[in-house]
Jmol script that loads the backbone (N, CA, C; Angstrom):
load data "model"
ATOM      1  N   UNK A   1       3.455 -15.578 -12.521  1.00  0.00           N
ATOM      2  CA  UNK A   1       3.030 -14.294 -13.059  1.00  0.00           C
ATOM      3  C   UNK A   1       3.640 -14.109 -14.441  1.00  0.00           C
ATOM      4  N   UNK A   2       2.470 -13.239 -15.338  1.00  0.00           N
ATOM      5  CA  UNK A   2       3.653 -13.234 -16.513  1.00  0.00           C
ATOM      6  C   UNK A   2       4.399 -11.987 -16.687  1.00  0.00           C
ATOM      7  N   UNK A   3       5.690 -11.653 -17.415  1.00  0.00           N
ATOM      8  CA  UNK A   3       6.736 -11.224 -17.468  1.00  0.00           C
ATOM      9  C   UNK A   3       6.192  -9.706 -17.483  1.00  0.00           C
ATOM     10  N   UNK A   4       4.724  -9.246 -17.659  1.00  0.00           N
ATOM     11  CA  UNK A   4       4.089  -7.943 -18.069  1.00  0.00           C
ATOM     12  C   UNK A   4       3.970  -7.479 -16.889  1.00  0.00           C
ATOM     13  N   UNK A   5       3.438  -8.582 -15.946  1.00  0.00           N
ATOM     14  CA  UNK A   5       2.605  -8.099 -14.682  1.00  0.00           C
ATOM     15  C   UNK A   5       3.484  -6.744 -13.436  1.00  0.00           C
ATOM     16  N   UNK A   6       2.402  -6.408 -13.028  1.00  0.00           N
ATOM     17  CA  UNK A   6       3.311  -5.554 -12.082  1.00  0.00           C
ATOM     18  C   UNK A   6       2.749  -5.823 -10.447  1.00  0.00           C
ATOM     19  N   UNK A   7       3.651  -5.406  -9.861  1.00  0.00           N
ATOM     20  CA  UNK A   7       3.544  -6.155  -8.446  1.00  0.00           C
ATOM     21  C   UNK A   7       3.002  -4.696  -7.656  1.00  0.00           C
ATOM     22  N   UNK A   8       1.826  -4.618  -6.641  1.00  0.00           N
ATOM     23  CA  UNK A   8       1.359  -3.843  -5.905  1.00  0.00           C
ATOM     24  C   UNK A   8       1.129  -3.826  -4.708  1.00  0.00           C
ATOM     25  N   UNK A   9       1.888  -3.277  -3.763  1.00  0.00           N
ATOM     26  CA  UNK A   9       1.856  -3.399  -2.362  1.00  0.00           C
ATOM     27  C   UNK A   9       1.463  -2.164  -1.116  1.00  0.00           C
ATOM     28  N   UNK A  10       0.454  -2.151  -0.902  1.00  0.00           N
ATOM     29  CA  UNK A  10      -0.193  -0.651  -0.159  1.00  0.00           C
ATOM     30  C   UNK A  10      -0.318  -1.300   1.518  1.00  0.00           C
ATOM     31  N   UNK A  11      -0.359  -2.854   1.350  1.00  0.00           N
ATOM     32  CA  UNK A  11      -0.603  -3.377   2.693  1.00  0.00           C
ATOM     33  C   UNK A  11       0.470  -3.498   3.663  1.00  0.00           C
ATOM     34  N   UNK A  12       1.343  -4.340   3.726  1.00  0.00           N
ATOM     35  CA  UNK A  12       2.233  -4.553   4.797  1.00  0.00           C
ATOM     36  C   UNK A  12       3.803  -4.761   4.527  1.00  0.00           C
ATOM     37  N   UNK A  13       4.961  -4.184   4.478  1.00  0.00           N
ATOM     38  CA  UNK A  13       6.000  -4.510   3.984  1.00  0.00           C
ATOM     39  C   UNK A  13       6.491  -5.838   3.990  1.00  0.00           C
ATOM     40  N   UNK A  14       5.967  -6.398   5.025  1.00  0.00           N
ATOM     41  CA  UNK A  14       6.717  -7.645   5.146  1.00  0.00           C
ATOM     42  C   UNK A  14       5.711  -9.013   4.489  1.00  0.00           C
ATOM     43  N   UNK A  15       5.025  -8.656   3.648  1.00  0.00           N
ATOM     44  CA  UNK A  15       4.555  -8.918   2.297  1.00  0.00           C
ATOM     45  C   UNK A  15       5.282 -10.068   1.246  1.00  0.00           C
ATOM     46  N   UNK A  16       6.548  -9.253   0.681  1.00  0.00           N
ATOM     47  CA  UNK A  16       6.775  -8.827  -0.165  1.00  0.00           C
ATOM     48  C   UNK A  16       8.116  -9.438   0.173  1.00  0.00           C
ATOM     49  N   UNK A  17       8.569 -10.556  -0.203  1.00  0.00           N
ATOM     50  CA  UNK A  17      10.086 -10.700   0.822  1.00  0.00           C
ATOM     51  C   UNK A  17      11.034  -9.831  -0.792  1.00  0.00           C
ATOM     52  N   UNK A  18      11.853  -8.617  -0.008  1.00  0.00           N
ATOM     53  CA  UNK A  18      12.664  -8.075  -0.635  1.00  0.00           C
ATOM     54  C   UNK A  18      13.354  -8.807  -2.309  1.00  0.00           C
ATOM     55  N   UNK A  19      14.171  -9.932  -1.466  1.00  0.00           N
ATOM     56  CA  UNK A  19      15.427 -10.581  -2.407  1.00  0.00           C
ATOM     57  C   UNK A  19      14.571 -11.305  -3.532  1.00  0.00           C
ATOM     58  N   UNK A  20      13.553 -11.518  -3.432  1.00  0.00           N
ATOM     59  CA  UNK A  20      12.923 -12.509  -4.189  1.00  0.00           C
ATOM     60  C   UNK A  20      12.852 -11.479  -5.306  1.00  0.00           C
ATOM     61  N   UNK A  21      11.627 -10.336  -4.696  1.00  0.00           N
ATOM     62  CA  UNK A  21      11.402  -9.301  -5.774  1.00  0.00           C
ATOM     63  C   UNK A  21      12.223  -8.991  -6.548  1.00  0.00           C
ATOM     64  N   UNK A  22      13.692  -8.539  -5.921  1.00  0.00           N
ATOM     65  CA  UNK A  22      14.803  -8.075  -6.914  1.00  0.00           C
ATOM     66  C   UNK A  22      15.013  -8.759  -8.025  1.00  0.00           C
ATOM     67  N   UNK A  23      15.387 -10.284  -7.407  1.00  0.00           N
ATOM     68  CA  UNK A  23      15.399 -11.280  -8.352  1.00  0.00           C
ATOM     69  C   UNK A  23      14.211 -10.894  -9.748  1.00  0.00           C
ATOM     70  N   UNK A  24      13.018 -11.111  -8.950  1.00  0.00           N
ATOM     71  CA  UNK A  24      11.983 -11.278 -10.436  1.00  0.00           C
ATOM     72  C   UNK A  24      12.151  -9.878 -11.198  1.00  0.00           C
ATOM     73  N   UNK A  25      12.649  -8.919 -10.387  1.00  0.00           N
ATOM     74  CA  UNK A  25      12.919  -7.412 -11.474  1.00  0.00           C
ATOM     75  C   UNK A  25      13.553  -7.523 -12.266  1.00  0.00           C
ATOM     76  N   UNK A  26      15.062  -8.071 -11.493  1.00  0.00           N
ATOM     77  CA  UNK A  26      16.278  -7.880 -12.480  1.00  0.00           C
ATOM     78  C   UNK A  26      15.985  -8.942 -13.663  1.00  0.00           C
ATOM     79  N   UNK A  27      15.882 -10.215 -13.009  1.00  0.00           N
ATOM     80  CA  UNK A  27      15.558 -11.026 -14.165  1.00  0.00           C
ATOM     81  C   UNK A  27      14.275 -11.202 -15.158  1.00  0.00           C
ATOM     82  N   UNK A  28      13.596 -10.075 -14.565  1.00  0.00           N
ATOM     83  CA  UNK A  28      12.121  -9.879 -16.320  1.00  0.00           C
ATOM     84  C   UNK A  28      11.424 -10.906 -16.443  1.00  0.00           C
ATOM     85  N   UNK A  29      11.150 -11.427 -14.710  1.00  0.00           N
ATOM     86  CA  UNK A  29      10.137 -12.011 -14.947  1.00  0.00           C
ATOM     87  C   UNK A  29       8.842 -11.417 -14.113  1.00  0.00           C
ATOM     88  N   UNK A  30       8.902 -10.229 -13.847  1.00  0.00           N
ATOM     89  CA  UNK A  30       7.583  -9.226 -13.869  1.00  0.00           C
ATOM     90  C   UNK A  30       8.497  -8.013 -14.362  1.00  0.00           C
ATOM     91  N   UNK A  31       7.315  -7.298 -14.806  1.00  0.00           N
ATOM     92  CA  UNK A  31       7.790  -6.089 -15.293  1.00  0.00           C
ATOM     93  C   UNK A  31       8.364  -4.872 -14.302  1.00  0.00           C
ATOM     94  N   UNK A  32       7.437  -4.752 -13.439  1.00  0.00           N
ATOM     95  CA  UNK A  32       7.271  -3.617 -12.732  1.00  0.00           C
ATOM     96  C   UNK A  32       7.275  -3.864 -11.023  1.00  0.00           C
ATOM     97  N   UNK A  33       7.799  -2.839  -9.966  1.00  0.00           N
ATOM     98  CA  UNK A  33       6.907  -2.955  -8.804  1.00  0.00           C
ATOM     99  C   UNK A  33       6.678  -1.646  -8.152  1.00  0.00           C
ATOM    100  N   UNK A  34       5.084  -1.432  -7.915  1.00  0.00           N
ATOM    101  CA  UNK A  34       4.992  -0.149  -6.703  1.00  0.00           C
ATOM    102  C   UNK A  34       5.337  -0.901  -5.123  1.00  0.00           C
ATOM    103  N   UNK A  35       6.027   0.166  -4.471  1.00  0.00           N
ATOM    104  CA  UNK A  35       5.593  -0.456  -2.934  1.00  0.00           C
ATOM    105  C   UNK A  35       5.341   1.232  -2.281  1.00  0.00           C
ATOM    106  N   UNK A  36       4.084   0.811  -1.500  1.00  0.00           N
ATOM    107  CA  UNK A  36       3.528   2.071  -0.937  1.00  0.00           C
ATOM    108  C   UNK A  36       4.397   1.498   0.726  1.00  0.00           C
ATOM    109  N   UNK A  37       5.023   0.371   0.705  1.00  0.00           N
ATOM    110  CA  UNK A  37       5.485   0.004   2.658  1.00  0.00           C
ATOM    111  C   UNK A  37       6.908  -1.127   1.492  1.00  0.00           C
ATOM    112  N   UNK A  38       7.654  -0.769   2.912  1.00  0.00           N
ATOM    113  CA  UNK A  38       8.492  -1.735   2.865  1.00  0.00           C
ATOM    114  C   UNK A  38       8.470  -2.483   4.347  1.00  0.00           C
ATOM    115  N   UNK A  39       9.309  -3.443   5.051  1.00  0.00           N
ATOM    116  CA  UNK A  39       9.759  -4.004   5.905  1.00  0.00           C
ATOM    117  C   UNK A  39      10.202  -3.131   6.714  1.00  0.00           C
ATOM    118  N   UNK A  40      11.334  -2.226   6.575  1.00  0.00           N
ATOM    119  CA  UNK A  40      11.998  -1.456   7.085  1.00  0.00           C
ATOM    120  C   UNK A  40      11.458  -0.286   6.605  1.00  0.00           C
ATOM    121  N   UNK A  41      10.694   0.671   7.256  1.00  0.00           N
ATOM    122  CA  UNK A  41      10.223   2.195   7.444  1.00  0.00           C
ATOM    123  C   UNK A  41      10.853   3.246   6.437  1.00  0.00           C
ATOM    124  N   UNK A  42      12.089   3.094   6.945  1.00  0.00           N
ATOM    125  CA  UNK A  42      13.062   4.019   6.384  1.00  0.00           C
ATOM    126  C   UNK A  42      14.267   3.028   5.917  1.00  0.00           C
ATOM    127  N   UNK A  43      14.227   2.831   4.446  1.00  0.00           N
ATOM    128  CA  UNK A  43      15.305   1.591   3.400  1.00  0.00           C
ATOM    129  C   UNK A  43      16.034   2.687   3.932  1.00  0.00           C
ATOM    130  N   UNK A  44      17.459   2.325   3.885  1.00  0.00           N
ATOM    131  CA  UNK A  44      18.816   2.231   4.102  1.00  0.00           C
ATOM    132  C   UNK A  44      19.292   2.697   2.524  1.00  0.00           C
ATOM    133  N   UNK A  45      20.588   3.224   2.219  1.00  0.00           N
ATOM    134  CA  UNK A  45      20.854   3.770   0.990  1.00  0.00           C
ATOM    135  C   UNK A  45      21.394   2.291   0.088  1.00  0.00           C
ATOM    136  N   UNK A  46      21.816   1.579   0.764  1.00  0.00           N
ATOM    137  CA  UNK A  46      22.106   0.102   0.042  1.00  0.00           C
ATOM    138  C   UNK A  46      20.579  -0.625  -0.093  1.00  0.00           C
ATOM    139  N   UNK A  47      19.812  -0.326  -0.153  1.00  0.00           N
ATOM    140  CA  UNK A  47      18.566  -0.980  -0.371  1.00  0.00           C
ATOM    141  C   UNK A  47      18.565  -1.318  -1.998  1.00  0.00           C
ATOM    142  N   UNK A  48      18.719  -2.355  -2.303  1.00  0.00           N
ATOM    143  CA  UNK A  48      19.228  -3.262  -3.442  1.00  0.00           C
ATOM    144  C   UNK A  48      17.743  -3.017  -4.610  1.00  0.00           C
ATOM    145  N   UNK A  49      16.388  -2.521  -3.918  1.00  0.00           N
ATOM    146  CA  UNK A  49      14.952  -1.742  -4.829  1.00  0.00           C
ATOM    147  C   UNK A  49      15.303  -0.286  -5.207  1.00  0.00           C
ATOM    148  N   UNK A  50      15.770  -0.014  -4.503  1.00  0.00           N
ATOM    149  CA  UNK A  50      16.459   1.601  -4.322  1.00  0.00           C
ATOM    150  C   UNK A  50      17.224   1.943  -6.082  1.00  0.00           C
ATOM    151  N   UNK A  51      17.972   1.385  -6.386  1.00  0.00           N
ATOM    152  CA  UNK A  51      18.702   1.143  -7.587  1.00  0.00           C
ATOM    153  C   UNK A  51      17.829   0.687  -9.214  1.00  0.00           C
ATOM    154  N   UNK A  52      17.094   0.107  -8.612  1.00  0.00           N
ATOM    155  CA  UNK A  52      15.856  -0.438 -10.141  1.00  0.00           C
ATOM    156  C   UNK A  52      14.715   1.117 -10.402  1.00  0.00           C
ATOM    157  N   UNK A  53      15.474   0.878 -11.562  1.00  0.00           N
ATOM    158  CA  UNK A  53      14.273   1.820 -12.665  1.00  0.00           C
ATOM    159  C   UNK A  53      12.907   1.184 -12.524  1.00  0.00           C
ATOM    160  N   UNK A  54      12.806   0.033 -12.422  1.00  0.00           N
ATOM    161  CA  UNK A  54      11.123  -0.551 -12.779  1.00  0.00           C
ATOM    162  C   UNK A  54      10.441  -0.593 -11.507  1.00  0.00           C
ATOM    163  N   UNK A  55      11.174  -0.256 -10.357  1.00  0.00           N
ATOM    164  CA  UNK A  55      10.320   0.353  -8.792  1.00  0.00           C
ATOM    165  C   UNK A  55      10.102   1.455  -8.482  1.00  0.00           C
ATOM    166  N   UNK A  56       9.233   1.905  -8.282  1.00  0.00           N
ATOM    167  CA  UNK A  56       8.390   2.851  -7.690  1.00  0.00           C
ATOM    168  C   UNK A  56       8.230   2.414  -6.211  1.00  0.00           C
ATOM    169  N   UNK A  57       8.858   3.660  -5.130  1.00  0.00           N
ATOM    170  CA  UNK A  57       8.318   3.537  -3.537  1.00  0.00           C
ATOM    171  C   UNK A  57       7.907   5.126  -3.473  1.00  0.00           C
ATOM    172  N   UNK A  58       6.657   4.826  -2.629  1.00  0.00           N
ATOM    173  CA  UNK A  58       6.148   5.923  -2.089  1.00  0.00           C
ATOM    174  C   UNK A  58       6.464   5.923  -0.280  1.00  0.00           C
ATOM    175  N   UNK A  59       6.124   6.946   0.223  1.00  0.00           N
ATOM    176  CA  UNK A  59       6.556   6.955   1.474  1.00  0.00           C
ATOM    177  C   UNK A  59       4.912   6.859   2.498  1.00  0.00           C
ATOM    178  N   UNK A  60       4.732   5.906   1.997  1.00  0.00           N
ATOM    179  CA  UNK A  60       3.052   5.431   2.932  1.00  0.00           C
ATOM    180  C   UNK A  60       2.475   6.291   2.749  1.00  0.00           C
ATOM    181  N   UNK A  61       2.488   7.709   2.120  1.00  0.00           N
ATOM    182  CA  UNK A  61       1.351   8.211   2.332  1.00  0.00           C
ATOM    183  C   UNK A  61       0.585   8.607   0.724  1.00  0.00           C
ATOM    184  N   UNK A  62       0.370   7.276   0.049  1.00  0.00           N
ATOM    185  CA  UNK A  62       0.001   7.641  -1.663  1.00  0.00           C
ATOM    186  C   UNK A  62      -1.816   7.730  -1.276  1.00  0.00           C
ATOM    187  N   UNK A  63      -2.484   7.814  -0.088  1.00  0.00           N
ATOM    188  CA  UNK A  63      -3.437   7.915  -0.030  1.00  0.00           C
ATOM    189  C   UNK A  63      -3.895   9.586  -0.311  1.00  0.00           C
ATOM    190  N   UNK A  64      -2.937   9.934  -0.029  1.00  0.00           N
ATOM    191  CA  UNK A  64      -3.041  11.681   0.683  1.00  0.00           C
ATOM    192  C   UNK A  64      -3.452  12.168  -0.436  1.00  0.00           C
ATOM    193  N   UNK A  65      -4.744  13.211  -0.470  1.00  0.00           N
ATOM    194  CA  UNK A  65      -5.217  13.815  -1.239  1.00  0.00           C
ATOM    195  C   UNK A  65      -6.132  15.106  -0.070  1.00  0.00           C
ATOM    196  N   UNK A  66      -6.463  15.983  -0.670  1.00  0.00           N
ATOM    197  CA  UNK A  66      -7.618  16.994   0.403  1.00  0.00           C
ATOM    198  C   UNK A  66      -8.453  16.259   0.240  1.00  0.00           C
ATOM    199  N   UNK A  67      -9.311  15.745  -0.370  1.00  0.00           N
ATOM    200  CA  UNK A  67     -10.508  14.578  -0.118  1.00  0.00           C
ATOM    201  C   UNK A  67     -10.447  13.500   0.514  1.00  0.00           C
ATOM    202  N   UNK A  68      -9.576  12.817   0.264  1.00  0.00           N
ATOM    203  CA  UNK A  68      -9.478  11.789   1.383  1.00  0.00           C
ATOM    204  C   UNK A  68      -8.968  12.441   2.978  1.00  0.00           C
ATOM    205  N   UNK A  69      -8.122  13.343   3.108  1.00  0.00           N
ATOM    206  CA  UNK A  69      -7.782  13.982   4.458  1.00  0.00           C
ATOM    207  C   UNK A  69      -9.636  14.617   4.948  1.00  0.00           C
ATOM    208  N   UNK A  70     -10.094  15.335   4.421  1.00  0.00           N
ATOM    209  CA  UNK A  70     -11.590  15.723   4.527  1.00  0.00           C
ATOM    210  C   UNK A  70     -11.886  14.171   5.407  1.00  0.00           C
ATOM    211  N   UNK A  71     -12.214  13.299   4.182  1.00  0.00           N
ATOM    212  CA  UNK A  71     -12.805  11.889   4.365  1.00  0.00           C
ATOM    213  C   UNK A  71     -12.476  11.489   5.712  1.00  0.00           C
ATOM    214  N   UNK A  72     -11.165  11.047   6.305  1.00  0.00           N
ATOM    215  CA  UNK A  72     -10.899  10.526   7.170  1.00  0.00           C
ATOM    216  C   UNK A  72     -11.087  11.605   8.353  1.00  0.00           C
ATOM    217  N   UNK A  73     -11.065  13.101   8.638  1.00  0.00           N
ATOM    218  CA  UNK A  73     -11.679  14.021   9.771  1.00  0.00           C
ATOM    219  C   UNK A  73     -13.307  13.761   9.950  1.00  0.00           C
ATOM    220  N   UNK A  74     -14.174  12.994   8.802  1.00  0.00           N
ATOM    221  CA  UNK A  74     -15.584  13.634   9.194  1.00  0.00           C
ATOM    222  C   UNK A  74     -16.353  12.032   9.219  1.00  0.00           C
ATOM    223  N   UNK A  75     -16.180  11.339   8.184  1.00  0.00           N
ATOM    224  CA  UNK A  75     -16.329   9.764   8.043  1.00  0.00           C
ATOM    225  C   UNK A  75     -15.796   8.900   8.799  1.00  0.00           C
ATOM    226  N   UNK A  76     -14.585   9.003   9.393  1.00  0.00           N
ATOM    227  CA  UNK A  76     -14.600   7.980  10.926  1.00  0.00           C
ATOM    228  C   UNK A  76     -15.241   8.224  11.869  1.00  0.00           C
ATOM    229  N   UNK A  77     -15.350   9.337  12.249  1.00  0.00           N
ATOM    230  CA  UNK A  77     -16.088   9.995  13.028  1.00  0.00           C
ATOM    231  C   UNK A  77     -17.566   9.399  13.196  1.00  0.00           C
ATOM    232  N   UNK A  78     -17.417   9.113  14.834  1.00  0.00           N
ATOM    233  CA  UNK A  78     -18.779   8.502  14.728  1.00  0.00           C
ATOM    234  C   UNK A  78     -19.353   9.351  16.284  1.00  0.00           C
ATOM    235  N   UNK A  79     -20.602  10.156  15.615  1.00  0.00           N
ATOM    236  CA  UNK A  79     -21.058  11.319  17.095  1.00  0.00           C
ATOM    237  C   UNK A  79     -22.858  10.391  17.021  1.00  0.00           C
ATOM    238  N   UNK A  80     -23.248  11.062  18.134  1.00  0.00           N
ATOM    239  CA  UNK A  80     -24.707  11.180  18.152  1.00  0.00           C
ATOM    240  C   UNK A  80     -25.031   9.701  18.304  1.00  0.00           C
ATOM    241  N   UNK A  81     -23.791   8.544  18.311  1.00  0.00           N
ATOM    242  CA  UNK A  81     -24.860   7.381  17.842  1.00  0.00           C
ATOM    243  C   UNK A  81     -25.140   6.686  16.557  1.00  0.00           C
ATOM    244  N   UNK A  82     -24.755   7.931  15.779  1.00  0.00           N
ATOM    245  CA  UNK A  82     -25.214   7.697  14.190  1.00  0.00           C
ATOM    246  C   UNK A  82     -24.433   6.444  13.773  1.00  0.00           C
ATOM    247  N   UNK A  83     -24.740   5.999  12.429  1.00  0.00           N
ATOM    248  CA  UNK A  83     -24.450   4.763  12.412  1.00  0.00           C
ATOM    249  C   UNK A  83     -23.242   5.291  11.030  1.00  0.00           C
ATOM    250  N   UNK A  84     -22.230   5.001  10.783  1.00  0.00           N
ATOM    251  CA  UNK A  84     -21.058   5.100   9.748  1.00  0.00           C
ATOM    252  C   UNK A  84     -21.800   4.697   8.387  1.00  0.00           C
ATOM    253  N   UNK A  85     -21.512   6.562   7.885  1.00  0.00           N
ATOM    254  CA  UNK A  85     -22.157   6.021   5.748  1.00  0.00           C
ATOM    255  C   UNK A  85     -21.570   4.867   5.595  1.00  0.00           C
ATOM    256  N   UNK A  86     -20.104   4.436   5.540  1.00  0.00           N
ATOM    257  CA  UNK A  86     -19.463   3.585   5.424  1.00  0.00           C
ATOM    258  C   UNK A  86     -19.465   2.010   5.614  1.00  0.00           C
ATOM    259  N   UNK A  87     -20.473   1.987   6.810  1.00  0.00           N
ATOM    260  CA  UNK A  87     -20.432   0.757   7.271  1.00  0.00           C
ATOM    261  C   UNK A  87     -20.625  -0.632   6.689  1.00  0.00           C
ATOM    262  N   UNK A  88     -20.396  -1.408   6.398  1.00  0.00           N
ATOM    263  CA  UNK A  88     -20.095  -2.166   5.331  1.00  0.00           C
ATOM    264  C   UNK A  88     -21.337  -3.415   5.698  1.00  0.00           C
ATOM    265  N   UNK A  89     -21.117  -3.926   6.987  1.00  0.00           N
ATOM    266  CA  UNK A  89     -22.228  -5.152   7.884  1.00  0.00           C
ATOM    267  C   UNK A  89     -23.099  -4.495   8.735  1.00  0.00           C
ATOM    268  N   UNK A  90     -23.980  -3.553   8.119  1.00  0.00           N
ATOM    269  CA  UNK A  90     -25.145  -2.915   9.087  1.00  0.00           C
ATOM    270  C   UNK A  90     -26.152  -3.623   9.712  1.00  0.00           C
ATOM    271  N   UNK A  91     -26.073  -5.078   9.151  1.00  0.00           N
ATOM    272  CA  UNK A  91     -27.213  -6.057   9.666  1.00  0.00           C
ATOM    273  C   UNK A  91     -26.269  -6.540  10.868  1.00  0.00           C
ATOM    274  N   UNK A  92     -25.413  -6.175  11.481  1.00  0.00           N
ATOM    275  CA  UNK A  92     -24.518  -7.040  12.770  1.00  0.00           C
ATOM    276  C   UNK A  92     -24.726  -5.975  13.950  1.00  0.00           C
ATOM    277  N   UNK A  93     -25.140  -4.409  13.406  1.00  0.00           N
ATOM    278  CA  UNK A  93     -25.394  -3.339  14.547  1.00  0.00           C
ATOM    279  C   UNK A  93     -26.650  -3.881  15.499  1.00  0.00           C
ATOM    280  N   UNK A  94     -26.634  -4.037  16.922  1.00  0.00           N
ATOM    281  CA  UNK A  94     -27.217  -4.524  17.785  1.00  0.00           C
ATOM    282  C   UNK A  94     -27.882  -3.099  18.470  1.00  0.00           C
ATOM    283  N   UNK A  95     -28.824  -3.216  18.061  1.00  0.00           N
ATOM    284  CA  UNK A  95     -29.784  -1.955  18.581  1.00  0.00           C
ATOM    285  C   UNK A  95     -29.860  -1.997  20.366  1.00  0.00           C
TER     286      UNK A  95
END
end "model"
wireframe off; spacefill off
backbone 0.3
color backbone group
């Protein structure tokens, strides 16, 4: 990666192995990291990301907006049969 790049993690904490990251922070060879998850739920106050200016953690919930909360009450939602706006492989629904 080059030294600009920034590292983005919304998927799974255990991703992302911690020590490595620190490493590439402290030493500038990426610029930046978000993590929306870590490994551990709740980092510990010695959490060695905890301390870097160039990380950003959110607490899992950077989705949260009133539109997306809307979104997820009415769009998972599947009544009547109807088939999901969403649905991505509508040619696999078996009538």
């Amino acid at each position: 990666m080059k030294p600009s790049a920034f590292v983005v993690n919304t998927a799974r904490g255990g991703l992302i192995d911690k020590k490595t990251l620190y490493g590439a922070l402290v030493n500038k060879k990426i610029a930046r990291a978000a993590l929306d998850v870590l490994k551990s739920e709740f980092p510990g106050a010695d959490n060695s990301l905890l301390q870097l200016d160039n990380v950003t953690l959110t607490p899992h919930v950077a989705w949260y907006s009133e539109t997306s909360l809307e979104n997820l009450r009415t769009k998972a939602a599947v009544s009547k049969g109807e088939i999901p706006e969403g649905l991505v492989n509508r040619e696999l629904i078996h009538s």
